[in-house]
N, C-alpha and C positions, 0 to 999 in steps of 0.2 A: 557436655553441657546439657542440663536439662532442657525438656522441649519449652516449658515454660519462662525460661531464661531471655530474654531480648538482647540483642548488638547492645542495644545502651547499659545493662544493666552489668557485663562482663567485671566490672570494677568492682560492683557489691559484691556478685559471687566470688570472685578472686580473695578478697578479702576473709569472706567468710571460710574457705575452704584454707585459708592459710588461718586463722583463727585455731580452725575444728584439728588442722595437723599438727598443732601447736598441744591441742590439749590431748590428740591421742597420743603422740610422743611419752605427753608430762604422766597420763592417767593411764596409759592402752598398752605402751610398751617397757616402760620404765617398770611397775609392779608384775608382772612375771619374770622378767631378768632378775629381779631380785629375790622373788618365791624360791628360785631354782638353786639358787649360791649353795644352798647345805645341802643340794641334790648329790644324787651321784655323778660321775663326770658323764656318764654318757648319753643320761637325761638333760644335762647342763646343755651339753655341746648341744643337742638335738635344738632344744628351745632356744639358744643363742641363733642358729642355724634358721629357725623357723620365722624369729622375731626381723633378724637382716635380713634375710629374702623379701618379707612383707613389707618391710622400711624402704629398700632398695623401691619395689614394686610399683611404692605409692608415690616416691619421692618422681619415676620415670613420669608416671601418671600425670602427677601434678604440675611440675615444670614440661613436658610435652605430650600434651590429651591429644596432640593430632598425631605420636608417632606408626607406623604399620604395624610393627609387633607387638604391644603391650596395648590393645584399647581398652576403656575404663571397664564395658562389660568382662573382660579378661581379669582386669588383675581384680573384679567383684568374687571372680571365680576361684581365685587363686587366695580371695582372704576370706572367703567361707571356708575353705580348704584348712587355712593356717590355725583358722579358729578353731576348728574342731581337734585338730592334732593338739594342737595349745591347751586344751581343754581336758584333754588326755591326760598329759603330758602333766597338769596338776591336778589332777581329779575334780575338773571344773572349772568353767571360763565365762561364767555369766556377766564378772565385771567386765573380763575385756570385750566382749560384747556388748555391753551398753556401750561403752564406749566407741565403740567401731560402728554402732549401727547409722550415724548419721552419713557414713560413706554413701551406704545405700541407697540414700535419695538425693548427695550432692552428684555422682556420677554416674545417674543412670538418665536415661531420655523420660521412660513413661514412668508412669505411676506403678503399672504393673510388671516390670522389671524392676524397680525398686522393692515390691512388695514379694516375688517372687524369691529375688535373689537371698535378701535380708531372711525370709524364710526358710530359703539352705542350710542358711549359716548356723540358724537358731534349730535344727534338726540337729546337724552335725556340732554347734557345740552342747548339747544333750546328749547327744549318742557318743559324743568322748568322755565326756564326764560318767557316764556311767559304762563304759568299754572295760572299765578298770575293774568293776564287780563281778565279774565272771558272769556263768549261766543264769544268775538269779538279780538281775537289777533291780535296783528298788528306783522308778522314774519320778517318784513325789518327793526327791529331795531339796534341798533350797536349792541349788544351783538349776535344776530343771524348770523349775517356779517361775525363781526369778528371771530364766531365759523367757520362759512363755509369756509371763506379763510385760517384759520389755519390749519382745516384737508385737504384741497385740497393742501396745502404748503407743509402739511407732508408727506399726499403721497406722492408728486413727491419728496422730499427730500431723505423720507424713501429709496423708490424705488432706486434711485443714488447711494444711498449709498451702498445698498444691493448689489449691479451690481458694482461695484466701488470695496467692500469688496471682494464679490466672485471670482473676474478676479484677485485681489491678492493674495484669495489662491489657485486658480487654478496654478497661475504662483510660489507659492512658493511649490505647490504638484510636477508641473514641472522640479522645479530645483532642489528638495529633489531627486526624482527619478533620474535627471542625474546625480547629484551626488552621489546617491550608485551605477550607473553606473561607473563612473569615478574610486571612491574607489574600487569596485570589477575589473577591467580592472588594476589599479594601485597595487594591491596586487599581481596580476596574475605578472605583468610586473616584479613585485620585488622576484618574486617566480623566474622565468624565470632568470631576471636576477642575483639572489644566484645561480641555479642550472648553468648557462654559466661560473660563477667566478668558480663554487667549480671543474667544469670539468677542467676549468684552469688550477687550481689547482695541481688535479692530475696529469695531463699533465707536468706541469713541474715540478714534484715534483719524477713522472715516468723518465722523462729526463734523471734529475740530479742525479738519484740514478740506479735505475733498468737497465734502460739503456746502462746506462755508461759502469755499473757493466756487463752486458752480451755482451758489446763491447769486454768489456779489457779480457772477458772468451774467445772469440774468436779468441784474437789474441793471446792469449796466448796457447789455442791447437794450433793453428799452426805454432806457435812457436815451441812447445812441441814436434810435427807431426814431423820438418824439423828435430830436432835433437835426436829422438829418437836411430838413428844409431850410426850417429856423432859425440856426447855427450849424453851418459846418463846421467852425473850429472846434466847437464844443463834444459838439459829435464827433471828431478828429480824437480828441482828448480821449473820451471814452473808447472808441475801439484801442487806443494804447493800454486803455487799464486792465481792457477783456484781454487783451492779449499777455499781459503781463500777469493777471491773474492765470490765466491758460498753463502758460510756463509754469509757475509757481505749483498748479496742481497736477502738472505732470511729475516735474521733482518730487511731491510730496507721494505720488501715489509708486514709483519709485524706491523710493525709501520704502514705504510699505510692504512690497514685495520682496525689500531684501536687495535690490539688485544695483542701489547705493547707500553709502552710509549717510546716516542722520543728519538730517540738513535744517536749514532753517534758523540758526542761531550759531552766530560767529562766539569761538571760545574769549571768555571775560570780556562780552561784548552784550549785554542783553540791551544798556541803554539804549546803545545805538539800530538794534535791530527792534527793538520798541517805537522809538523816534521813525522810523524807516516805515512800518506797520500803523501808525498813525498818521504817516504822511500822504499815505494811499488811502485811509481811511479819511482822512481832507478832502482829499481831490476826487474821492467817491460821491462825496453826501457833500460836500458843500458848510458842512458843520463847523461851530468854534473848538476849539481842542486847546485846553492849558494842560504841561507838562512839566512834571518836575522829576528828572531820570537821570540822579549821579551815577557815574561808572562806579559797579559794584562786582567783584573778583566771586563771582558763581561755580558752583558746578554745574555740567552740562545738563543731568535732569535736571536741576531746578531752571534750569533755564528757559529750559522746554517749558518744564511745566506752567509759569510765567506766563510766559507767551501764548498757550495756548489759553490760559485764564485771559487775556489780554484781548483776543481775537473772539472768543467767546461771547466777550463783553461787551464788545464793540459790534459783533453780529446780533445781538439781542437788542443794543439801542436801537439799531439799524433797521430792525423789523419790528419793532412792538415799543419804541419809546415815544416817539414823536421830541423827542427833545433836541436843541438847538445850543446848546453848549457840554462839552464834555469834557473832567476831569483828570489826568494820572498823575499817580505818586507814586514815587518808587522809593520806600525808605531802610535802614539797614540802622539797630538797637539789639544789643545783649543778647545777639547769637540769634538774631530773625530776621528775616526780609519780610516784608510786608509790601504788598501793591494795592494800592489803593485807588478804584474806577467808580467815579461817579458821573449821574446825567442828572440834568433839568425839563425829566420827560416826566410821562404821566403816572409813573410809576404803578405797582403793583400790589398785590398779598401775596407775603412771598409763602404764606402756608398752603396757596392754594395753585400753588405753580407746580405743573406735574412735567415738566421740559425735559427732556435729556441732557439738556446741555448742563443747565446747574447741578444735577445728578454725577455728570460726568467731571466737572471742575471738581468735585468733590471729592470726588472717588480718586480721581489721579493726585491730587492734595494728600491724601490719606496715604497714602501708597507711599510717602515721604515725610511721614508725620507730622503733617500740617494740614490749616484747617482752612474753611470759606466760610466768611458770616458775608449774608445779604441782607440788606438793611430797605426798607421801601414802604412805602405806602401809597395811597390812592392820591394822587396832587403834588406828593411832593419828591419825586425824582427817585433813583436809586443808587445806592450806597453800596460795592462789592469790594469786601474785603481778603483777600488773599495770604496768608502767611506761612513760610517754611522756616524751618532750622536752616542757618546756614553751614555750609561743608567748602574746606578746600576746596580749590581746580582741578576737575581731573588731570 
């Protein structure tokens, strides 16, 4: 194999070199076997003799370039050799020399074993061609010509090509390298960006659960704080809620780390863990709360997802509404669920709310191809709308 040749490109060269044996066959050995036919027998025999050893030769070559005994610098040497005899043998061989010279540069490594060897051949089939003339050769005849012009042709041909070849696979060693640049840089990118989504993640996953939960802990000590005089029961009441909230945020931070399964929403059960989640949010704040939550056969993320829109919602009236009556709906039409939480607070702009939490119902919405409109103004309450595709039970 030429030095130029690459592991990938084995396929083209094979091709090629069974092409080129194809045509020396049809062009290179077939017209002197037939030159010789009205020969005399011992010239006949000689170039039948010459012509199979070089067939043999090439055929070892070709089907096994790796064997010990025949390597391809060998049998170059052994068909510069046949050329010239050949060349003898009809008073000239320039044809089968053109045709043979592309041996030269499919089985040599360098340029310059190519160019060396090819120039043997083209010595020696001149000096056969004209061996036949006695002491007085005449070297300017066509057969000498046309040898000389064909290896001067093939050099520079060779050469071209060799320079031609090499600059494409330098330029395809170039783009291999920038491309396992590109893939190492692109794997990094996609590391980088799993590890920014799963911090997300957490982040709003912390929000909507942990958060929440050591909100509502806080306002409920000091709830607890203000009436421990005042009312004990009430105060009584309140440490069950801190406590129950407690719980609730240890299970959820739990989950969190993996080290139970996902909790928080009983399977085709959202009504009632809705109904359950407004019922602490009653006995939190003291609020009106109307409910309309028929059982609705979910799957598990949307349930979650729900829910945490649910608690979000209810954490946002809870610190920034002042309102005193709150809404849910929970309705199911033409493959949507829809929740629907509104309050009688003082509502907002909602283009100038920069919270996380609505950022985060949104984004976990999306994640399930469903959306959040919030609906509000200054005086007159707020309107959050929630809708998913619905999907069988897990």
């Amino acid at each position: 194999m030429s030095q130029w040749q690459q592991p990938g490109d084995r396929l083209t060269v094979g091709r090629i070199r069974r092409w080129n044996s194809a045509g020396w066959v049809l062009f290179g050995l077939l017209p002197p076997a037939v030159a010789v036919l009205d020969a005399s027998p011992a010239r006949r025999y000689w170039m039948f003799g010459l012509l199979a050893l070089i067939a043999l030769c090439h055929a070892v070559v070709l089907t096994r370039p790796d064997n010990p005994v025949l390597r391809p610098r060998t049998y170059l040497a052994v068909l510069a050799l046949v050329l010239g005899a050949t060349s003898y043998l009809l008073d000239g061989g320039a044809a089968f020399y053109v045709v043979s010279l592309p041996h030269f540069w499919l089985f040599t490594r360098a340029p310059r074993d190519a160019i060396t060897l090819s120039g043997a051949a083209a010595a020696l089939t001149v000096f056969g061609g004209t061996l036949g003339q006695g002491w007085s050769p005449q070297f300017l005849t066509g057969n000498a010509v046309f040898t000389v012009v064909a290896y001067v042709a093939g050099v520079g041909l060779g050469l071209w090509v060799h320079r031609f070849v090499g600059q494409s696979n330098e330029r395809q060693e170039q783009l291999t390298a920038e491309l396992a640049i590109t893939q190492e840089e692109l794997a990094a990118a996609y590391q980088r960006q799993g590890a920014a989504e799963e911090r997300e993640r957490l982040a709003r996953e912390i929000h909507d659960t942990l958060a929440q939960g050591f909100a509502s802990i806080v306002v409920l000590a000091e709830a607890a704080r203000a009436a421990t005089v005042t009312d004990p029961e009430r105060c009584a009441e309140q440490l069950t809620s801190i406590e129950q909230t407690a719980r609730e945020n240890l299970a959820e931070a739990r989950v969190l780390v993996g080290s139970a399964p996902e909790s928080g929403v009983a399977p085709g059960s959202l009504a009632t863990t809705l109904r359950r989640t407004l019922d602490r949010f009653v006995q939190d704040t003291g609020l009106t709360v109307t409910a309309e939550l028929p059982d609705i056969d979910l799957d598990q993320r949307t349930r979650v997802a729900l829910l945490r829109c649910t608690q979000e919602s209810l954490a946002n009236v809870r610190k920034h509404s002042g309102a005193s009556t709150v809404g849910v709906v929970l309705t199911e039409r033409a493959g949507v669920v829809e929740l629907e939480i509104t309050d009688d607070g003082r509502g907002f702009v909602v283009e100038e709310s920069r919270g996380f939490g609505l950022d985060g119902m949104r984004r976990r919405l999306a994640e399930l191809d469903g959306a959040l409109a919030v609906t509000s103004s200054l005086g007159d309450g707020t309107r959050v709308l929630a809708s998913l595709p619905t999907h069988s039970q897990d």
